[in-house]
N, C-alpha and C positions, 0 to 999 in steps of 0.2 A: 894178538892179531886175530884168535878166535873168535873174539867178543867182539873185536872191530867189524868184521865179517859177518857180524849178526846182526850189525844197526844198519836200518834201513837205507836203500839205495847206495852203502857203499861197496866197491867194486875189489873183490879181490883177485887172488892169482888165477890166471886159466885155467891152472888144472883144479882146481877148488873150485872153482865159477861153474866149469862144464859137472864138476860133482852135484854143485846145488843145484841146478837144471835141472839134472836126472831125476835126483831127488822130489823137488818141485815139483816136476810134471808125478811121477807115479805120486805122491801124497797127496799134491794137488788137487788129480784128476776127481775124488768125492766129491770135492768143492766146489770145482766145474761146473759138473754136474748138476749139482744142488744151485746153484746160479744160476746158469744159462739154460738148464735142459727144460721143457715144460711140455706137456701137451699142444700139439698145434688144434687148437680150438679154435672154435670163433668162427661163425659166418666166412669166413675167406681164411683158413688156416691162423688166424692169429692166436699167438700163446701168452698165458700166464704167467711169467715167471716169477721167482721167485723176488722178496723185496730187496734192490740193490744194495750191496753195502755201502754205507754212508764213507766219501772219499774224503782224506786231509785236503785241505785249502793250499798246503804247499805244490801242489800239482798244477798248481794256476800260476805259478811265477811267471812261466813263460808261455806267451802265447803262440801256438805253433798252427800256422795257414798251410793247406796243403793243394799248391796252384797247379799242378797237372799230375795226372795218374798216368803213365802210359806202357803199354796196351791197358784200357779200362777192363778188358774181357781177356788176358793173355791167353795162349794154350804152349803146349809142348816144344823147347827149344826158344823161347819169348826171353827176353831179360824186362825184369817191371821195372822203369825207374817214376820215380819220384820226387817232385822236386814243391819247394816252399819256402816261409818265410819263419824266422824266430826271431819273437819280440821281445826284450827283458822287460818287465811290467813292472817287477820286483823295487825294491830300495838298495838292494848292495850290487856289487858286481858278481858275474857267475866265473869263473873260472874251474879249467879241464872239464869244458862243456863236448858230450858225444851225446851224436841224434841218431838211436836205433829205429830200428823198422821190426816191427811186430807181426805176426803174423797167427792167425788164430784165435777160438778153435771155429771150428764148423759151426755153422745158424743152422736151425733146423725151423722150418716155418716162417712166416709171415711176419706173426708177431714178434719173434725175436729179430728178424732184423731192426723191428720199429723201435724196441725196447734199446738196443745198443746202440739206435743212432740218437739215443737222448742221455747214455752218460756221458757225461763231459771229463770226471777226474779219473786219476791212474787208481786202480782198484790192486793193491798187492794178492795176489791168488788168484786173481780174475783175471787178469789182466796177464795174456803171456809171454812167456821170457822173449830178449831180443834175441835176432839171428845172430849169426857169428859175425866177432867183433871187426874183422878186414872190412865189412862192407860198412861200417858206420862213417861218419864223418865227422871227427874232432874238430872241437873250434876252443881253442886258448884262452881266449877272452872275451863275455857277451855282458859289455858298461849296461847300464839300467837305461830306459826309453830309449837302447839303439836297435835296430835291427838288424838281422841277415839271413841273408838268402842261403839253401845249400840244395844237394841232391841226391838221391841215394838211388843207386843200382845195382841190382842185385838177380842174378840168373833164376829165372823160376822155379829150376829142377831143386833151390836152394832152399826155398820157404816150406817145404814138406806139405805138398795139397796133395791128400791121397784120393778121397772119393770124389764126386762133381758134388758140387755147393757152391753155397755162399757162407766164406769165411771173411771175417773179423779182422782186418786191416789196422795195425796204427802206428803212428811216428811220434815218437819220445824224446825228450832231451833232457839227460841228466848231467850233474854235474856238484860243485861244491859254491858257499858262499863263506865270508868270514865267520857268520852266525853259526854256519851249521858245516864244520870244514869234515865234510866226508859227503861222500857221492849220495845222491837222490833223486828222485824220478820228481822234475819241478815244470815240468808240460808234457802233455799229449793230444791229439787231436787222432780222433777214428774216422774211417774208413770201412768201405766193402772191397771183395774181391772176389767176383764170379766166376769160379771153375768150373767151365763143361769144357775140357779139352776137345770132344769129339762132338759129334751130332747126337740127339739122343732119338729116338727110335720113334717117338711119339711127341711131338710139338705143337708148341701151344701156337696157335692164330691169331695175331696183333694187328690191330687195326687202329691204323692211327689217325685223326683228324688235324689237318691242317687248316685253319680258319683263315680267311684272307677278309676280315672287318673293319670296318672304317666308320669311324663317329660321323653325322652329316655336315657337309661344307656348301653344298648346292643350297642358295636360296630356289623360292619359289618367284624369283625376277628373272625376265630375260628381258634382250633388245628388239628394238621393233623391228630390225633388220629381217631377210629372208631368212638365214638361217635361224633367227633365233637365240642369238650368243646368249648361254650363261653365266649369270649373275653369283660368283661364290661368297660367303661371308671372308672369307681368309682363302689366305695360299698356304696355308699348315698343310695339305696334302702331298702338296709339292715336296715337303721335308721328307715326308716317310715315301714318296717313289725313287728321290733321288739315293747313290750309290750311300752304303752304308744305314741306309732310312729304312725303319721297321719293314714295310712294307717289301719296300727291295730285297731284305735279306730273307724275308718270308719266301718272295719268288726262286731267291737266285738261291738257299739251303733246299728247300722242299722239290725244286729241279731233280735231284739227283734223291731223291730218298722215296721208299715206295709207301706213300701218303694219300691219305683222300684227302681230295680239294672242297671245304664248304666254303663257300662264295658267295655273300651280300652281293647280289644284280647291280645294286646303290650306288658300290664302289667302280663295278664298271662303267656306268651309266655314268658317274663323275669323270672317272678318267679319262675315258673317251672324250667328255665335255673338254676337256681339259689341254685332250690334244691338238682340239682347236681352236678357234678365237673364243677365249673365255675373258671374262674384266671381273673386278675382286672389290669388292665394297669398302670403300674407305671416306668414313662420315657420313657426308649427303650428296657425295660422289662417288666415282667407279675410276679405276684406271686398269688398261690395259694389263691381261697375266702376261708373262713370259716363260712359262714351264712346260711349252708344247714339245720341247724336242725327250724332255723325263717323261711324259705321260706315255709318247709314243714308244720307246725303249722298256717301259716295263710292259705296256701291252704286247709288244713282242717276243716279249721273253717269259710272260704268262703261256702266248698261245701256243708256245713251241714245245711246253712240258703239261699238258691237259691233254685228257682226249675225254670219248663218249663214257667210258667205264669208272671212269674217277673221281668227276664230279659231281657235287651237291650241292645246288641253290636252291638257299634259304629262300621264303616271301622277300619280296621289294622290302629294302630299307631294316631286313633283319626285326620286325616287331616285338613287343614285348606280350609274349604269352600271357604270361602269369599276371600282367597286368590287366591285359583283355581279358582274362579270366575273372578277376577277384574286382576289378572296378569298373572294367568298360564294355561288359557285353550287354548289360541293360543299359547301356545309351542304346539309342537308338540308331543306326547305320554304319555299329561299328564292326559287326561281325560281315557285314558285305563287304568293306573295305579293307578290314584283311583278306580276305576271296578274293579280292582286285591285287593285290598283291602278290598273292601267290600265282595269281592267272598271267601276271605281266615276269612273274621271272624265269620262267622259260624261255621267252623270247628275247629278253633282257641279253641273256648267256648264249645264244646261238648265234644272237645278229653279230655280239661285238668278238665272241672266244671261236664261234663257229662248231661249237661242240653240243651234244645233246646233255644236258644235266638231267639228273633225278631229282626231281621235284616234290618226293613223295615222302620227307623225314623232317619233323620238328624239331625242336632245339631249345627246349625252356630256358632261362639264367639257370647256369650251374646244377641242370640236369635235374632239379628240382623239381616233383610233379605232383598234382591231387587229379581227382575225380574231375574238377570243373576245368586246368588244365588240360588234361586230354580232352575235354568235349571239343571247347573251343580249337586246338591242334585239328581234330577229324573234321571241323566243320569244313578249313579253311580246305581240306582235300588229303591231308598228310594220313598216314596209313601205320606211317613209324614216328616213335613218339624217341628221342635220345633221353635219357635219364640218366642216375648217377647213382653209384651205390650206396651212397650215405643217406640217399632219400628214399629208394627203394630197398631198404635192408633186408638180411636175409634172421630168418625168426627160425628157419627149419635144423640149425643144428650144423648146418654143413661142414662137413670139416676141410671144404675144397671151396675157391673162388669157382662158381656155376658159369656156364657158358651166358653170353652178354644178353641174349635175343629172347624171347618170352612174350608169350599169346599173354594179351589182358583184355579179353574179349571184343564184343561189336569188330573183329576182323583185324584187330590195332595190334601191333607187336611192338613193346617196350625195347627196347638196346640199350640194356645198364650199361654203361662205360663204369669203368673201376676208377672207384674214390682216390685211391692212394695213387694208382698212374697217374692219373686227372691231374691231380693240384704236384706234383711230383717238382713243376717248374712254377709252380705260381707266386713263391716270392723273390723279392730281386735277386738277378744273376749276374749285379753288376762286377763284382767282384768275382776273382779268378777261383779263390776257395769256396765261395760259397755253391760255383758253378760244378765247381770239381766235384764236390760233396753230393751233388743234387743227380748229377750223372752215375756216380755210384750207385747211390740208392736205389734208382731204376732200376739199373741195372739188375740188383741184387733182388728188388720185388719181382720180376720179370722169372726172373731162374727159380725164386722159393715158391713164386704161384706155380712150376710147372713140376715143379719137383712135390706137391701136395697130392696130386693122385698123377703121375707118371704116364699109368694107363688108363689114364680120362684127356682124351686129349677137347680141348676146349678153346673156345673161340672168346676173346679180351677184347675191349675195346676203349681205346684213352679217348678223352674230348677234353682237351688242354682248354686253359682259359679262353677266351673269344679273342682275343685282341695284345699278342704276344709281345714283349718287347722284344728290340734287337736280340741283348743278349738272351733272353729269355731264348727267341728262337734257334740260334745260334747253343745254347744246351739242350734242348729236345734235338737239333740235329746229332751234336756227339751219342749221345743215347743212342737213337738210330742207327748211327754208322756204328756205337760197339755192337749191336744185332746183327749187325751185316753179313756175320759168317750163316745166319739160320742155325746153329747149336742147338739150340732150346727154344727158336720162336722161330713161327714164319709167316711173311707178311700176306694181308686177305682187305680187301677192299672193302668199303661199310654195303655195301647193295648186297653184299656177300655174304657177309657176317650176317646182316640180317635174316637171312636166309638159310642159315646155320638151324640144325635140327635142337631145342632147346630139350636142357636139364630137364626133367621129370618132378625132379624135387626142389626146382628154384621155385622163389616166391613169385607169383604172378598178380597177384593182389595191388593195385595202387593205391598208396599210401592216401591216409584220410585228409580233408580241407585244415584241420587243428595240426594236423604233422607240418605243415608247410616251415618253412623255417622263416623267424621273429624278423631278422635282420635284413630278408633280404626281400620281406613284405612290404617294411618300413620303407624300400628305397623304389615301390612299384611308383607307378604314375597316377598320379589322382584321379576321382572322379570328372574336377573338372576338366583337366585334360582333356579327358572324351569330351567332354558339352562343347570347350572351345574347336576341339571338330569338327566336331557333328555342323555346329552356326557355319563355322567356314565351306566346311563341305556344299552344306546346302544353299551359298552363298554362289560356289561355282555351279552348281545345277541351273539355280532360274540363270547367272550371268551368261553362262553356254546356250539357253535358249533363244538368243536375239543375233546370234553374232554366225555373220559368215561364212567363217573359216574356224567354229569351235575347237578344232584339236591343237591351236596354238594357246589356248586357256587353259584345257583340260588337263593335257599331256603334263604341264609344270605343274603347273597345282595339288595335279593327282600325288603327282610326286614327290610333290610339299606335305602333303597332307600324311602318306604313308612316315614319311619321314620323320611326323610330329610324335609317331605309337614307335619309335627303334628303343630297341634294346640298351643302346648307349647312353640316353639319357638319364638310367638310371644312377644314383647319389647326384644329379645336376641339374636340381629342381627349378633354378633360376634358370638355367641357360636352354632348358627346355621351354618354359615357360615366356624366354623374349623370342624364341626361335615361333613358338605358337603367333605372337603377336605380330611377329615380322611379316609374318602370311599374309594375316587376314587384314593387317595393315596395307599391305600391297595392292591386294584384294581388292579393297577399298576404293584407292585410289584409281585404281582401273575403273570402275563401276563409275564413278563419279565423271567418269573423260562424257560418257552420255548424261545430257542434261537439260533440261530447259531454260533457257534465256531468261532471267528476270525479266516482268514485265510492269511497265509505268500501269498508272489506272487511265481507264478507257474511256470515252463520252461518247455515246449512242444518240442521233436526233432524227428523229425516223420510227416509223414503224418497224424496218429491218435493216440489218447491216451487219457487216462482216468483222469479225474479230480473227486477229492472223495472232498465232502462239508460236514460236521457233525453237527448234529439238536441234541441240549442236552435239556430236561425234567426233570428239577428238583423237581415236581411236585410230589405227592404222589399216582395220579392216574396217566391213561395214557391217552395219546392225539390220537388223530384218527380227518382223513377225515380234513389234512391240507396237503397241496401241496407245493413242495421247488420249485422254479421257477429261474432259469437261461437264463441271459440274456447277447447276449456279442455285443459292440458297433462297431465291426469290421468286416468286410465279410470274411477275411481270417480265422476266425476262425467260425466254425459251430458244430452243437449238432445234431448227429446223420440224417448228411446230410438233415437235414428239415430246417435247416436256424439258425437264431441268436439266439433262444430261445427254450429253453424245462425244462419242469417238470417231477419232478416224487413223488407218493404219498408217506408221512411220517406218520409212525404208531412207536408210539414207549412207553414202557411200562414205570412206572413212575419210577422215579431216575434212568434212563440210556441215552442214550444218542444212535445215528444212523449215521450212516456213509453210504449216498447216493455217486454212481458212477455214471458219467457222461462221456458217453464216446461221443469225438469230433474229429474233422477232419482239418486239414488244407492247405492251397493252396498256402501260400508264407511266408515269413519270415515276423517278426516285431510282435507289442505288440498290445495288445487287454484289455478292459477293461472290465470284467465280473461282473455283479452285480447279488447277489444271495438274494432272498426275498423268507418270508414264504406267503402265500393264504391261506385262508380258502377256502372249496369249489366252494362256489359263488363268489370267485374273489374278497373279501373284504382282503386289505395289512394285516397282522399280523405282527406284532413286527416292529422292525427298518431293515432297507435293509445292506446287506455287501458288499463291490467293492475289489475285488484283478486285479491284473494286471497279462497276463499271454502273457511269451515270448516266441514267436516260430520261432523255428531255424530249419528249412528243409536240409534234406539231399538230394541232388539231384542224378542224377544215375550217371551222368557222375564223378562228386565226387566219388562214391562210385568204380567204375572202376579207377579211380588215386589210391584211397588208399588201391584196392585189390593186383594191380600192384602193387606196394610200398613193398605191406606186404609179396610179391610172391619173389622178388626179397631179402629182406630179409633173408628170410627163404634159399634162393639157397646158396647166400652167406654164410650164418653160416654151410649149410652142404657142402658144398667146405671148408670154414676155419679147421672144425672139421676132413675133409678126411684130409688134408693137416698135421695137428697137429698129427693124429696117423702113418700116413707112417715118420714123423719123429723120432715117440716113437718107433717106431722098427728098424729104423735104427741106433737109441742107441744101441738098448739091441742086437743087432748084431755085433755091435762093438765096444763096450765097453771095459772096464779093468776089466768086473766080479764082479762090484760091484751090490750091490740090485739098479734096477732099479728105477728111480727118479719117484717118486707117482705125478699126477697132485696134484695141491691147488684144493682146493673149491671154485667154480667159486665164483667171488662175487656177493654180492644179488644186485639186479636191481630196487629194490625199497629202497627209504628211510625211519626213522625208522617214527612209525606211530603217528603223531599230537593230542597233546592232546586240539589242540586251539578249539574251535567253526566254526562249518560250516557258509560257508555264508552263506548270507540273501538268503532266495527263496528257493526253491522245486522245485527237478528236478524229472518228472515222466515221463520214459521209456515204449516204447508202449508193 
């Protein structure tokens, strides 16, 4: 029985069990030590330990899910339970299978939490003994690919947590198989467990960001109606405001938690669209949205958990820094259009939330920054630059995570948010263990940053990914709610935080243009990107020049256009890329409703005469302050004896159309080529240009003296035919035989009867 007792994982009597315990631990404890203990080094307290010892593969028989912790944070009088899933993975059946609960030892540091949440096998020595065996849960039989559920609860006072820390959590299940018929440790799955039962004296500052982003769904279309109704590509927005949809859970978790709100203007400006008559592009049609009464229910329930102190709006449409940075600030008007951006989302957030935002903090992707970053961030107005620890490393030695806030000259204060809180939720939380696990660890970096200098108390600040899924958001809240008591954090607003007096010894230096990171340059927005802007942009400039009611052009387009530089396009080169097209496609088509009528070729017969050209507006407003310009390639033809060329201004109201006269002159016979073009004021082309050809046939005088003669002689002749014709009607009825004298006929008609064929080709215009 001795020697059975000595092969691994089998169980023997309790009072021999609780001997080897004892044992164990006092023998152990070198081991421990030599394992787990290390210096907290590292830029942010992270340790070195020691190299882990390499675990058997029979520890993985069984996979063991650990689906809720609860209390995540317990204190004094708490019972923990715990509850999850075992899976036999194995080939044989397990039988007199028990699932212990583990507890220990103490983390000391940063880096040792990181290091324990990456072994995965049961480590004999390492790994410490289970509590007592009443609280386990026996399972008889676990068949191979079945699973089951169990739960373990067990009173706090029972796990022996002496000092405050963060201790080393795990659930084991041992048991025997026919291979191996004595008990062994054939899965584990760890955990944290943050003990600060009481408040600590000196707490750390958490500031957490709540990002409320949204990919673009607004086209740059609206209706010609008075309102304006917009034109969406999709009703996907609809998905994430209604009950359970990203979006909604973002509102209705961060209600109750004390969060800064940063806010894309974008998303408001959609939803609001949204809440009233909006229509959704489908094909080469629109139909009718129906998601007015979700749009209106989550803007209510935004407004009613905001005020002046909490919010931060981004630029319109959320842009992409680093991208204006590294490709699009030598285009040409691209740095003003982020300044339009940032200038519209202040008012963006007051008209629709009613609250005053801070407008004054930048937000790179993923906290990422260089020297040409921040330039671009101050131009736009920002003052604060958000960054992230992994890009802004600390090189000084510290043996403490440094307060967030730090002067980086020209007036700009960096806000490192913390790498490891940051990404803490960033991969999926669809799953209940993965959720469970991600909460711990928080938790646990949370209490080991604050526990690295005690008496430094210092201000953190998370910037979660931009764009949270449900469940994603839904564990950042648990996180949250386990801080709730303030033990070892206490919540501070970012306007706040900012303002935080900074570390002496943090880095201040921003990282060089070569530091930027490979992967996340690879996914910026091209050069051409900007170029296809910038055309568009300058497209809506001269279009807004002509048109009467400008800010129903401007307004969408501006919109369109900020929209084209978001942040969300990045990995979505394509869909960025038809989104740019859709604009300036739309663009187009507007521009094109003002036009000129094609025209037939002209015949001139005269010294002068009038050419009329017609400018049609298909537009629902009117256009003004554009010029029709005529130009002809010929000197025998002239425009009101000033030479080849003349204009005259077009004003014309919307759905009508104008019909300019142009009266011209000419000096010899033959053909001329006229090209008629619209101008905006300043001489910028509009539209496409039109060429008629026009024929000019001169009458000369001596002509004119032929054919009066002609028509003189004419006329003699028929009144000598006509004398001639009645002295013979009377010399009838003078000598006649008394009959009724003979009636003339009807002379006959001199024209033939009238063509129903088509005129020729051309216009003939008589002076």
């Amino acid at each position: 029985m001795a020697q059975a007792a000595d092969i691994q994982g089998m169980r023997p009597s309790p009072a021999r069990r609780w001997l080897r315990r004892t044992v164990s631990v006092v023998l152990g404890a070198p081991l421990l030590a030599g394992l787990l203990a290390g210096p907290a080094a590292g830029t942010t307290g992270a340790a070195k330990p020691a190299k882990p010892v390499k675990a058997p593969s029979v520890s993985r028989t069984v996979a063991v899910s650990l689906n809720t912790l609860s209390p995540s944070a317990p204190v004094e009088g708490d019972t923990l339970t715990v509850s999850g899933t075992l899976t036999n993975r194995g080939k044989e059946t397990i039988s007199d299978a028990e699932v212990d609960l583990r507890v220990g030892p103490r983390l000391t540091g940063r880096g040792e939490v990181d290091d324990a949440a990456k072994r995965t096998d049961y480590v004999p020595g390492a790994d410490p003994a289970a509590i007592d065996d009443k609280y386990a849960v026996k399972i008889p039989k676990l068949q191979r690919g079945i699973s089951q559920n169990f739960t373990l609860s067990v009173p706090v006072d029972k796990l022996d947590l002496n000092a405050s820390g963060v201790y080393q959590l795990g659930v084991s299940v041992s048991g025997r198989t026919a291979a191996a018929p004595y008990e062994q440790v054939l899965g584990i799955q760890r955990s944290f467990l943050p003990w600060q039962p009481e408040k600590s004296d000196k707490r750390t500052k958490l500031t957490f960001l709540w990002p409320l982003i949204a990919s673009p769904h607004v086209t740059a279309e609206t209706r010609s109606d008075e309102q304006q109704t917009q034109v969406f590509a999709d009703d996907d927005l609809a998905k994430e405001l209604a009950p359970g949809g990203r979006l909604e859970q973002m509102v209705a978790l961060g209600g109750r938690l004390p969060v800064t709100w940063v806010i894309d203007p974008d998303l408001l400006a959609s939803v609001a669209a949204m809440a009233g008559a909006y229509e959704i592009r489908s094909g080469e049609t629109t139909v009718p949205g129906k998601n007015q009464t979700i749009a209106r229910q989550w803007l209510a329930a935004l407004g009613k958990v905001v005020d002046d102190d909490n919010v931060i709006a981004l630029p319109f449409a959320d842009p992409d820094l680093a991208s204006i940075a590294h490709r699009g600030k030598n285009v040409s008007g691209t740095l003003s259009r982020l300044q339009n951006a940032s200038a519209v989302a202040a008012t963006t957030v007051e008209t629709i939330l009613h609250v005053k935002p801070s407008t004054d903090f930048a937000w790179p992707v993923n906290g990422a920054v260089d020297p040409g970053i921040v330039d671009v961030a101050t131009s736009a107005g920002a003052h604060h630059v958000i960054a992230r620890s992994d890009s802004f490393q600390e090189t000084g030695g510290l043996p403490y995570t440094p307060t967030a806030a730090r002067p980086i000259g020209g007036g700009t204060t960096a806000v490192v948010s913390d790498a490891r809180l940051s990404t803490a939720f960033s991969s999926s939380m669809a799953r209940a263990d993965t959720s469970t696990l991600a909460v711990q660890k928080f938790l646990a970096q949370t209490l080991a940053l604050t526990e690295q200098a005690p008496d430094n108390e210092r201000s953190i600040v998370v910037a979660p990914q931009r764009m949270p899924t449900a469940a994603q958001a839904q564990s950042m809240a648990r996180a949250l709610e386990g801080l709730s008591g303030d033990r070892w954090t206490q919540p501070l607003d970012l306007v706040s935080a900012s303002e935080v007096k900074p570390d002496p010894l943090a880095v201040t230096e921003v990282p060089r243009a070569s530091a930027y990171p490979k992967k996340l340059r690879r996914q910026e927005l091209p050069t051409q990107a900007f170029q296809d802007i910038r055309i568009t942009q300058g497209s809506v400039d001269s279009f807004e020049t002509i048109l009467t009611q400008p800010e129903r052009v401007v307004t969408p387009f501006g919109n369109a256009v900020n929209r084209s530089m978001s942040t969300s396009w990045r990995g979505r080169p394509l869909e960025a890329e038809s989104y740019r097209d859709d604009v300036r496609g739309y663009l187009k088509s507007l521009t094109n409703e003002v036009q000129l009528i094609e025209k037939s070729d002209v015949t001139l017969s005269g010294r002068s005469a009038t050419i009329p050209v017609t400018v049609q507006n298909k537009l629902v407003q009117g256009v003004d302050r554009l010029v029709l310009r005529l130009t002809s390639d010929n000197i025998r033809l002239k425009f009101n004896d000033d030479g080849s060329r003349t204009e005259l201004p077009v004003r014309i109201a919307g759905g009508h159309s104008q019909s300019l006269k142009f009266d011209t002159a000419t000096s010899a016979n033959g053909r001329a080529q006229v090209t008629a073009r619209l101008f905006t004021e300043d001489g910028t082309p509009y539209g496409k240009k039109m060429t008629f050809t026009v024929k000019v046939s001169e009458v000369t005088p001596t002509v004119l003296l032929v054919i009066a003669g002609g028509l003189l002689l004419l006329v003699l002749a028929g009144v000598r035919m006509y004398a001639h014709r009645k002295r013979a009607v009377a010399s009838d009825t003078t000598n006649g035989d008394g009959g009724e004298p003979e009636q003339p006929s009807d002379p006959t008609p001199d024209t033939g009867p009238e063509s129903g064929a088509p005129s020729e080709t051309g216009e003939k215009v008589d002076r």
